[in-house]
N, CA and C atoms as an extended XYZ file, in Angstrom:
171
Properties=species:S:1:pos:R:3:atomname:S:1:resname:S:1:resid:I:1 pbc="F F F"
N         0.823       -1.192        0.000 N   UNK     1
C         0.000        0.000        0.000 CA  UNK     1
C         0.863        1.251        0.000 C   UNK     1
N         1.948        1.194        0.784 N   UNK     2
C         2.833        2.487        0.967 CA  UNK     2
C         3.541        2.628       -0.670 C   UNK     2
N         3.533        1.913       -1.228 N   UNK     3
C         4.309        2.057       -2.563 CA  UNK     3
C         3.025        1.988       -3.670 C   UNK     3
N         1.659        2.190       -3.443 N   UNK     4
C         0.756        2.248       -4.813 CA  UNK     4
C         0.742        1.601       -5.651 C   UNK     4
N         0.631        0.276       -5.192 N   UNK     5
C         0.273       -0.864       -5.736 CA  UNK     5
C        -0.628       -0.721       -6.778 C   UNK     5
N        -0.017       -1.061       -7.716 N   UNK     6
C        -1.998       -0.765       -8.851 CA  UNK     6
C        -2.868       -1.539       -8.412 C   UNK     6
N        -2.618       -2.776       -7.421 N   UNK     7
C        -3.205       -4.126       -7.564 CA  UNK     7
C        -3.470       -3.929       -6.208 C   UNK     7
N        -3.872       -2.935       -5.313 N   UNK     8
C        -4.154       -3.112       -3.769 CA  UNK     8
C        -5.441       -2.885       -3.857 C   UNK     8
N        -6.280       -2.645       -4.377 N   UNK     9
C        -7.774       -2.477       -4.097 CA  UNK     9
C        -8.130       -3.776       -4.389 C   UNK     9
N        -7.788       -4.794       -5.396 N   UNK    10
C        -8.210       -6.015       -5.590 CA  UNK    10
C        -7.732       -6.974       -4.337 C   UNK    10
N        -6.529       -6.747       -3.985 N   UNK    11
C        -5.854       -7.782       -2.616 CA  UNK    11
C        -6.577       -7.385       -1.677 C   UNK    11
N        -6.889       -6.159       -1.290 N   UNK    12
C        -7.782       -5.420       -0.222 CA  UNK    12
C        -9.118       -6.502       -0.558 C   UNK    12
N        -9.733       -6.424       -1.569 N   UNK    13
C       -10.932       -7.081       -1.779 CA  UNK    13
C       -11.105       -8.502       -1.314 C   UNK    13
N        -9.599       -9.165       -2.035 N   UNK    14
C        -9.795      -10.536       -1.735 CA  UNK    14
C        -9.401      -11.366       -0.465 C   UNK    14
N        -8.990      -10.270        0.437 N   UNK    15
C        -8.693      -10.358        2.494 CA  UNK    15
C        -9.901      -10.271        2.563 C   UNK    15
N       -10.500       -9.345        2.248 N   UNK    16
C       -11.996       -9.119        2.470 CA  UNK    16
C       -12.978      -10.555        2.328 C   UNK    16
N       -12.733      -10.938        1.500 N   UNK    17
C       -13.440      -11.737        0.479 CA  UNK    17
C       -13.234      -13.279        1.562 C   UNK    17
N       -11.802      -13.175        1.998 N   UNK    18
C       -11.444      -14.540        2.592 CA  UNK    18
C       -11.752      -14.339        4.160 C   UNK    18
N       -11.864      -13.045        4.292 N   UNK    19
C       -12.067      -13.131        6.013 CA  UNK    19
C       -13.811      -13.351        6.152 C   UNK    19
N       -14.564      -12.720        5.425 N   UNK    20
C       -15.812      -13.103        5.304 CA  UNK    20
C       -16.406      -14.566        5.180 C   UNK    20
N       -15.573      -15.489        4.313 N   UNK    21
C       -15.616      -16.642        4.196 CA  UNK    21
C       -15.293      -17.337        5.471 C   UNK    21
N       -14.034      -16.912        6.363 N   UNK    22
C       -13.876      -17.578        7.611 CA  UNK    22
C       -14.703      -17.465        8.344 C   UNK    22
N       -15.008      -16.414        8.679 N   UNK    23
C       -15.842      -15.825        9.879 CA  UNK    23
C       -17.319      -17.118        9.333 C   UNK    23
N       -17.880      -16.754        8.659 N   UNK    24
C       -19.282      -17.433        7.820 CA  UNK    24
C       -19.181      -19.063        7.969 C   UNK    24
N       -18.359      -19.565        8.021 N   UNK    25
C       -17.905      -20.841        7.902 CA  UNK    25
C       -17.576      -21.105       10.205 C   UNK    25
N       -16.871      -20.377       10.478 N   UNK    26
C       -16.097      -20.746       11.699 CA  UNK    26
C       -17.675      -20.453       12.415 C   UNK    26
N       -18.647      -20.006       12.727 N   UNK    27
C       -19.892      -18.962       12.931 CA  UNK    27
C       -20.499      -20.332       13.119 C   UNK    27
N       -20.437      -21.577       12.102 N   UNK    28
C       -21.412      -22.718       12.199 CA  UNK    28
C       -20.656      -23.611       12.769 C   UNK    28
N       -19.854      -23.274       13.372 N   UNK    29
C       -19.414      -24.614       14.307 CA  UNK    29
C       -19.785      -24.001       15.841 C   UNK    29
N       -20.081      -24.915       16.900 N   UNK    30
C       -20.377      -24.361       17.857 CA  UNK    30
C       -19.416      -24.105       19.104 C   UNK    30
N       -18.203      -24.972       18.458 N   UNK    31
C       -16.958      -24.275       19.411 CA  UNK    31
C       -16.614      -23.203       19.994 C   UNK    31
N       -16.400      -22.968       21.191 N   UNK    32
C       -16.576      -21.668       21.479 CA  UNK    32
C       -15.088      -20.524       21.072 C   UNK    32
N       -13.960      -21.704       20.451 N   UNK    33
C       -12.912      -20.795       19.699 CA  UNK    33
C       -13.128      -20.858       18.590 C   UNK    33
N       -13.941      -21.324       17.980 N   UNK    34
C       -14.532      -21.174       16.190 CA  UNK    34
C       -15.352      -20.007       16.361 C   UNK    34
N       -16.050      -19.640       17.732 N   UNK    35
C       -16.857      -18.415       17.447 CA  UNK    35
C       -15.870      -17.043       17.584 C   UNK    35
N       -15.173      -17.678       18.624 N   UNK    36
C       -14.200      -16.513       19.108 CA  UNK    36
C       -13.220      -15.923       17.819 C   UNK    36
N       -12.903      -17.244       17.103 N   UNK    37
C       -12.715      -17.031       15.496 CA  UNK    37
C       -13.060      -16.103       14.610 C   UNK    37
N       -14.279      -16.211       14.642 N   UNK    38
C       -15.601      -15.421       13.537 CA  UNK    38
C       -15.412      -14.143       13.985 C   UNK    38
N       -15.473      -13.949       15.635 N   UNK    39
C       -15.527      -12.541       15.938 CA  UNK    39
C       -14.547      -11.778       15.515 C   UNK    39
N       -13.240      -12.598       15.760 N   UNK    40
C       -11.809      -11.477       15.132 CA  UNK    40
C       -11.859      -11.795       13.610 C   UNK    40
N       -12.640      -12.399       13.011 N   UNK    41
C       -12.196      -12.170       11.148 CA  UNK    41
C       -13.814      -10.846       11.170 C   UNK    41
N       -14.665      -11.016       11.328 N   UNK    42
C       -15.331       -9.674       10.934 CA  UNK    42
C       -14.674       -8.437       11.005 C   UNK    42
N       -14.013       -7.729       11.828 N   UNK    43
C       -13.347       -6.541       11.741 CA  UNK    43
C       -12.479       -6.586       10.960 C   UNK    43
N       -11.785       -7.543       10.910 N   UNK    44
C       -10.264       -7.734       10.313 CA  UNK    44
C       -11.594       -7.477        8.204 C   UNK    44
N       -12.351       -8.075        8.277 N   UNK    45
C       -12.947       -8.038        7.049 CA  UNK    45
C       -13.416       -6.792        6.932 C   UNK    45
N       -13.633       -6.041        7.624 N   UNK    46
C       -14.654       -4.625        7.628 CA  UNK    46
C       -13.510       -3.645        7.256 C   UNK    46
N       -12.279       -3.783        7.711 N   UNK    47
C       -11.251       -3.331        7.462 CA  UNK    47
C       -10.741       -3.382        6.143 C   UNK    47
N       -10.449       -4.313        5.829 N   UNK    48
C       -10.395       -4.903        4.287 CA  UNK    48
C       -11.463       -4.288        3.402 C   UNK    48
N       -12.491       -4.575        3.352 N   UNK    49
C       -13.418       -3.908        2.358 CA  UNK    49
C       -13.423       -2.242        2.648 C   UNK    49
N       -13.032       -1.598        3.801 N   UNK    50
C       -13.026       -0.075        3.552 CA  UNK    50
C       -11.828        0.133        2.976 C   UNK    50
N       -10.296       -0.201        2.938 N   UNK    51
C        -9.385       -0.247        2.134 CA  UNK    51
C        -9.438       -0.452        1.148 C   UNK    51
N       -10.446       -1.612        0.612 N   UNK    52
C       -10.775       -1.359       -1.080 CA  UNK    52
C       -11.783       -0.717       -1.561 C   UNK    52
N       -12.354        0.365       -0.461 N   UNK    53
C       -13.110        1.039       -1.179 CA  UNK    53
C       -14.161        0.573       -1.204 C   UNK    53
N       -14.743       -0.419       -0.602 N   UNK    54
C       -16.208       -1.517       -0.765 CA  UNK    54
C       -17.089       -0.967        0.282 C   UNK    54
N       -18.487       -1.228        0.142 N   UNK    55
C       -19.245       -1.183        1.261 CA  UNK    55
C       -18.739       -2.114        2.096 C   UNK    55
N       -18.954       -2.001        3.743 N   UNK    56
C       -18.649       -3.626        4.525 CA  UNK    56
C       -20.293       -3.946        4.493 C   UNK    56
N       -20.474       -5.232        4.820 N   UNK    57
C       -21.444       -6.041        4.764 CA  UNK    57
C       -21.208       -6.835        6.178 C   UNK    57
């Protein structure tokens, strides 16, 4: 990012893209560190999609 990546809004997207997938996935197990899981990939994803410029969801 510090060097203007042409290609950081898409990598931004696809952290996004993969932390959403964890969280969504770790969310249906009922472990209580699969939830504890889910909770730290949502921000970490909300983060990601405002770096690329995305709505978060």
């Amino acid at each position: 990012m510090s060097r203007g990546s042409a290609l950081i809004k898409q990598i931004c997207a696809l952290c996004a893209e993969a932390c959403d997938l964890w969280a969504r996935e770790s969310e249906k197990l009922r472990d209580e560190h699969c939830q504890a899981y889910a909770r730290t990939c949502r921000p970490c994803a909300q983060e990601c999609h405002s770096m690329a410029g995305m709505a978060t969801v």
